[in-house]
N, C-alpha and C positions, 0 to 999 in steps of 0.2 A: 839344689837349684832346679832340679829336674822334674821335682815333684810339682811346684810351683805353674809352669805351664798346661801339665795332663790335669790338674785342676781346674785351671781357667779353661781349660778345653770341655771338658764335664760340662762347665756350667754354660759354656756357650749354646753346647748341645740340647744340654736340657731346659734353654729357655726357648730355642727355636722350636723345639717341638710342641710345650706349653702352647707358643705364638700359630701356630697350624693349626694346632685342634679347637684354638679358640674361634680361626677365620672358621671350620667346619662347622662348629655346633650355629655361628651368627647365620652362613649360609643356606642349613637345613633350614632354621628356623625361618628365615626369610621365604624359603622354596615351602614349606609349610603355609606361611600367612596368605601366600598367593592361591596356595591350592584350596583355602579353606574360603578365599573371595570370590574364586570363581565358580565354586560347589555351591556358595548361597548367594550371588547373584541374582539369581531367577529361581523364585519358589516351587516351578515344577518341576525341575531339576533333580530335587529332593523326591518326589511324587509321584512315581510310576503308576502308570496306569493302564491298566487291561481293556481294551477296544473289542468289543464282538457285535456281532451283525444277530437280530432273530426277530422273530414276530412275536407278540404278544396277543395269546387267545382267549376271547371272554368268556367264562364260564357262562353268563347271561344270556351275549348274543348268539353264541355261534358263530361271531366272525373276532376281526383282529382289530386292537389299536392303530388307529391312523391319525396322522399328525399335520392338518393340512393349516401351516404360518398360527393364527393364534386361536382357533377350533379345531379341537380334538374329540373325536368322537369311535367306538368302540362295533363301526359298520364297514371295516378296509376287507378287502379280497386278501385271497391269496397271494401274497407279493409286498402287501404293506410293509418294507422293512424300516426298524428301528434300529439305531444305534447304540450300544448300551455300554457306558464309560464308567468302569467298576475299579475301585481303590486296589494296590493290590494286595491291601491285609483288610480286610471286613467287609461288608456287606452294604455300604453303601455306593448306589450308582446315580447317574443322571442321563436320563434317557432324551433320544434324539430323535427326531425326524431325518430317512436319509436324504430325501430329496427335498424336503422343508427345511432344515437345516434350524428348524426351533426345539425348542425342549419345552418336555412337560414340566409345570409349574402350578404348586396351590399357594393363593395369595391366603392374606389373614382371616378370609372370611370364609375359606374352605373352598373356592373355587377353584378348579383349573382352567388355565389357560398355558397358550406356547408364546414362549417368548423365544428372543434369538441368543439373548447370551444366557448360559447356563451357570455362571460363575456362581451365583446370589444361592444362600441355605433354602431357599424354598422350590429351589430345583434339585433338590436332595430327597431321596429316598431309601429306604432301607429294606432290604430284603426279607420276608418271613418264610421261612417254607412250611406248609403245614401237610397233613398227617394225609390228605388225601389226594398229596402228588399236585398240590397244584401250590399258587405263590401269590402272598399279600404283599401288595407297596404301601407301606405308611411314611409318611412323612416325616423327616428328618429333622422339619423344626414346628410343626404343631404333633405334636404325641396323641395317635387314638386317632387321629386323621388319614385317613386311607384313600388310595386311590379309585376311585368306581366305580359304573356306569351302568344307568336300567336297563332293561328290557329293550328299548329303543334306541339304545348306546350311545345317549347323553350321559355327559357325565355328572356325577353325583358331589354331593356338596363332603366334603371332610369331615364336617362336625355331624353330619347323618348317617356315618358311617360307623360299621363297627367289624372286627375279621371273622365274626361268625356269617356275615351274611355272601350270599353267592354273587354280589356284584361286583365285590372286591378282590376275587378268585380269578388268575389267571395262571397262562400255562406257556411257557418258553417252547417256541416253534420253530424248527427251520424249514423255508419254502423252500418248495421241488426244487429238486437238480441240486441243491447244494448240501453238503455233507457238512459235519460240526468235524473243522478239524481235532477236538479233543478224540474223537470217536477213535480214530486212526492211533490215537496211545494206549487204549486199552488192552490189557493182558489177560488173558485166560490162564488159570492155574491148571498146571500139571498134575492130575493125580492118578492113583492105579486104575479109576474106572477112566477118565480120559485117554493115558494108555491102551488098556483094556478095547474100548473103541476104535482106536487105530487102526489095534490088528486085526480086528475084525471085519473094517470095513473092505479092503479087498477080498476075504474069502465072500463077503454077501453080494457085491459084483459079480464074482464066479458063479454064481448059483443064481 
């Protein structure tokens, strides 16, 4: 008669516990569906993006990109800063004006112009870097379309462009007084001649 109880005890046991794990697995799941509603909500969410501040210098003019509301032209001083909102896996950004608050934009016909919201593919460009240290913008949705400006730093039409030419060559700048905080993580490697110089340079003090 004995056995008959620690039996029914067994099984009480092992259906309450079955009845737990099943409320946990419903509740992760649930605390799951919410976290994966709230994660895609909002599509920037997903999108991180790198913000840096610099000038852009025309290999043409000798001076910088300036973005004044919806003429852009390639004659700004010292100070012209742009904002520049770069993905944070590849090379496309969209550039800003910081006190304009427009972006550069080439419509279908290869023009630029600044518009104020940057959302649209033709405020998209993509980064080149080429061989002599300086940087082409091509266009993210006309291909071969480049950013560029003459001589007089109007700018130049996309479809007249091409990245051998030096109107389309510019050069990432920071105006005075302010430092690229990347600059501040760079490491110098340790080797026997840096050593080497260490010790050296107090006895060359001495002397």
């Amino acid at each position: 008669m004995s056995v008959l109880p620690s039996r029914f005890l067994y099984l009480c046991l092992h259906f309450l516990v079955l009845y737990f794990q099943l409320q946990e697995s419903q509740q992760s799941t649930a605390d799951f569906r919410i976290y994966i509603e709230n994660h895609t909500r909002n599509p920037d969410d997903l999108s991180r993006k790198q913000v840096r501040i610099y000038q852009l210098y025309s290999r043409t003019t000798g001076k910088h990109v300036q973005i004044l509301g919806k003429k852009i032209n390639a004659n700004g001083d010292d100070g012209a800063l742009l904002v520049v909102e770069t993905e944070t896996f590849g090379s496309h950004i969209r550039i800003k004006g910081k006190e304009s608050e427009h972006y550069i934009c080439m419509n279908d016909k290869g023009k630029i112009v600044g518009r104020p919201d940057g959302r649209r593919q033709e405020c998209v460009f993509v980064e080149e870097f080429l061989e002599n240290n300086y940087t082409a913008l091509v266009s993210a949705k006309y291909k071969g379309w480049y950013l560029g400006f003459n001589r007089k730093g109007r700018p130049k039409k996309g479809s007249r462009t091409t990245q051998r030419q030096q109107e389309v060559h510019f050069m990432k700048r920071q105006p005075k007084g302010r430092v690229d905080p990347l600059e501040e993580f760079r490491f110098t490697p340790v080797t026997k001649r840096t050593r080497r110089a260490r010790r050296l340079k107090p006895n060359s003090k001495r002397n």
